[in-house]
N, C-alpha and C positions, 0 to 999 in steps of 0.2 A: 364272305365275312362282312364286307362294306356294307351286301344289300342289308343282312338280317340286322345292321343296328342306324340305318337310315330312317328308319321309321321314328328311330329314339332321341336321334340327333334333330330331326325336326318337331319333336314334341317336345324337348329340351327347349329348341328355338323358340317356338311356341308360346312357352309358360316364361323364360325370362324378356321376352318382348313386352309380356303384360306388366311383368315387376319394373322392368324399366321405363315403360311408358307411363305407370301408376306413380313411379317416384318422380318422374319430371312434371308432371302434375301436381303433386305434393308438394313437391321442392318451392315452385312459384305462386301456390298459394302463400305455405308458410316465410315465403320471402318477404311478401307484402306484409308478414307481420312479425319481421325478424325481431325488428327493438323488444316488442313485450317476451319475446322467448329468449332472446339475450338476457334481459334485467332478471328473467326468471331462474336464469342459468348463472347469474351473477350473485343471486339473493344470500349463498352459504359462504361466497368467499367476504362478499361486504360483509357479513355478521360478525367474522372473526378478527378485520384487519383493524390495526390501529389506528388514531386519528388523524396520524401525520402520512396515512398510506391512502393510496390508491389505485385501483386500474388505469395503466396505460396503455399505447398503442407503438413499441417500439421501432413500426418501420410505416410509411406513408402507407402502403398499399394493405397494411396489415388490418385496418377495419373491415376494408371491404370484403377481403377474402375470409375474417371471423361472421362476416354477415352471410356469407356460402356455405360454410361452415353448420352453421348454426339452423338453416333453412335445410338443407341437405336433413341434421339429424331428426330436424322437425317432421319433413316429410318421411324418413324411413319409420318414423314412429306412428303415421297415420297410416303408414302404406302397411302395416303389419298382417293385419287380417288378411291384405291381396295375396301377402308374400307366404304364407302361410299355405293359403288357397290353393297358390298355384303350385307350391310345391307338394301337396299332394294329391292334384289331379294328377303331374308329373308321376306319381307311384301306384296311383289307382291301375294301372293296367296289370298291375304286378300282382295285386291283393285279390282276396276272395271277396263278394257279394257282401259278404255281414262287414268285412273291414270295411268297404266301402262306403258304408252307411255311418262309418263315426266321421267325415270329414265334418264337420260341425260342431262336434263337440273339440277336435282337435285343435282345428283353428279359435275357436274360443279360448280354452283353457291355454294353449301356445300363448297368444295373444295375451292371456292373463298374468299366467305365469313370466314374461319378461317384463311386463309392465310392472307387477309387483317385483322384478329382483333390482329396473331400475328405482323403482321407489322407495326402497328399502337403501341401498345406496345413495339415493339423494336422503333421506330424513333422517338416517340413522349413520352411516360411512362418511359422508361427505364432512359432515359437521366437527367430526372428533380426525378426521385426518386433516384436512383445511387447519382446525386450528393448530396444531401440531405443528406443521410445516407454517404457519405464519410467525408463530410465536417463536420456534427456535432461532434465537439467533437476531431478533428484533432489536433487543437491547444496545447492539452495535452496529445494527443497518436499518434502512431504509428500505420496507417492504415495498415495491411497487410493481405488481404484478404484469403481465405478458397478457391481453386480452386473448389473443390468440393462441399461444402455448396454455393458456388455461381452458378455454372451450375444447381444444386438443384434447388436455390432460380428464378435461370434465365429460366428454362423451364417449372415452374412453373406459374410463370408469364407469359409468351406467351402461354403455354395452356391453361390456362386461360381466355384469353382475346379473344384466337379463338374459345373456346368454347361459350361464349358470344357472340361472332358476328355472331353465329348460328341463334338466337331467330327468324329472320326474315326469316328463311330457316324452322325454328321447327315450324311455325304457317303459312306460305305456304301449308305445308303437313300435317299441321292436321285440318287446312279450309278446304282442298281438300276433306277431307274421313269425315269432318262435326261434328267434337270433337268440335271447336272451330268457335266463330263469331266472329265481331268486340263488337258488345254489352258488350258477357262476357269480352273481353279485357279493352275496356272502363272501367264497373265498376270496375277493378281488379287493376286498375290504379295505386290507392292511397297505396294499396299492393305493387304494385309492383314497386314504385320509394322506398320505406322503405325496402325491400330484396336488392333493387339493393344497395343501398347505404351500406348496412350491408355485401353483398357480395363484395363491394368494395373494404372497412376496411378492411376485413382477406385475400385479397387478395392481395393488394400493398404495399407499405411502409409505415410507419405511418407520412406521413406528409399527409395536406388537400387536397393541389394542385394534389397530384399522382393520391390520390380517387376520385376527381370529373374529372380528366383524366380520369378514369372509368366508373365513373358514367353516365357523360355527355353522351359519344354516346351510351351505355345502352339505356337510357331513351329516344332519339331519334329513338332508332333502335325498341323500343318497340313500339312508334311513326309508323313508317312504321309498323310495324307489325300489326296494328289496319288497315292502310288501306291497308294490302295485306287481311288480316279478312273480309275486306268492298267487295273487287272486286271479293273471291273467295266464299265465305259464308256469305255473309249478312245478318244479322239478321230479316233485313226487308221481306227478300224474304220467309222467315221460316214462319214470320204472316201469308205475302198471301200466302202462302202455306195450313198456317190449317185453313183461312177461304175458 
């Protein structure tokens, strides 16, 4: 049993030597250029907070480890394409010749699609939850925010939201190799606008507007993803298939 999945555990090894090698590469580029990725990552909470507010640093050590922080998400975001890469040379052994041949389009659109779910996040989520959460409660306090609980809370959110704009990339590739139809999506519907909405909640701010911010293109993007289901594995074709 060991031998036949030794082959898999060293090509597993393999492919995450390269992602980890690619991020600590990454890491210490985007280190040496943390300050402009910080101020860039600061840009939605400065826009909203009052004039008597500001970012602080509530513990000594807490800049330097928000400067890790901040270099870390930098580098996962350049290392995407690698991360991409390698995870599906990692399945290539598994797939057929023709599958094989989309690893480029994969990783591109992969790559795209996170980028656009965090950019959609930062230009459209960030701005109407940030203000929410600064304004409540201003009138009787003193907002001075957590640099570090906020890069926390902020890359949290955008990976988040690009994980999510995957779903149409994650059922492309498992129509492909025939896990998934449109059918089972279809029935799976009513599930899954109640996960989407529940994964929302714990993931935005607690105001309504931020969550159907999330919710909303979810549940579209599940939308296409019934009809990328339709065009790459049709359930119809599976009937004429086993008559």
């Amino acid at each position: 049993m060991f031998e036949e999945i030794k082959p898999h555990i060293a090509e597993l090894r393999k492919r995450l030597m390269i992602i980890v090698g690619t991020l600590i590469v990454m890491f210490f580029v985007c280190f040496n250029f943390y300050e402009p990725i910080l101020e860039w990552m600061m840009s939605p909470i400065k826009a909203v907070l009052p004039a008597n507010s500001q970012m602080v640093a509530v513990e000594i050590q807490e800049t330097f480890f928000t400067a890790l922080k901040v270099s870390f998400f930098g580098g996962f975001i350049l290392s995407l394409p690698i991360i991409f890469w390698q995870f599906w040379k990692f399945m290539a052994p598994g797939l057929y010749e023709h599958e094989k041949k989309l690893v480029f389009p994969f990783v591109f659109f992969a790559t795209l699609m996170f980028l656009a779910g965090s950019s959609f996040a930062y230009y459209v989520v960030v701005p109407f939850g940030f203000e929410f959460l600064v304004s409540f409660g201003s009138a009787v306090v003193t907002v001075l925010p957590s640099i570090g609980k906020y890069v926390g809370f902020f890359t949290k959110l955008l990976f988040g939201f690009g994980v999510s704009f995957e779903l149409p990339v994650i059922t492309f590739f498992l129509a492909n190799i025939g896990l998934v139809d449109d059918r089972q999506l279809k029935d799976f519907f009513k599930y899954a606008v109640v996960l989407i909405f529940i994964f929302s909640a714990l993931l935005t701010p607690p105001d309504v507007l931020t969550q159907f911010l999330m919710a909303g293109p979810l549940i579209i993007l599940y939308g296409v993803s019934i009809y990328i289901a339709k065009i790459f594995n049709p359930a119809d074709k599976e009937l004429d298939d086993d008559e």
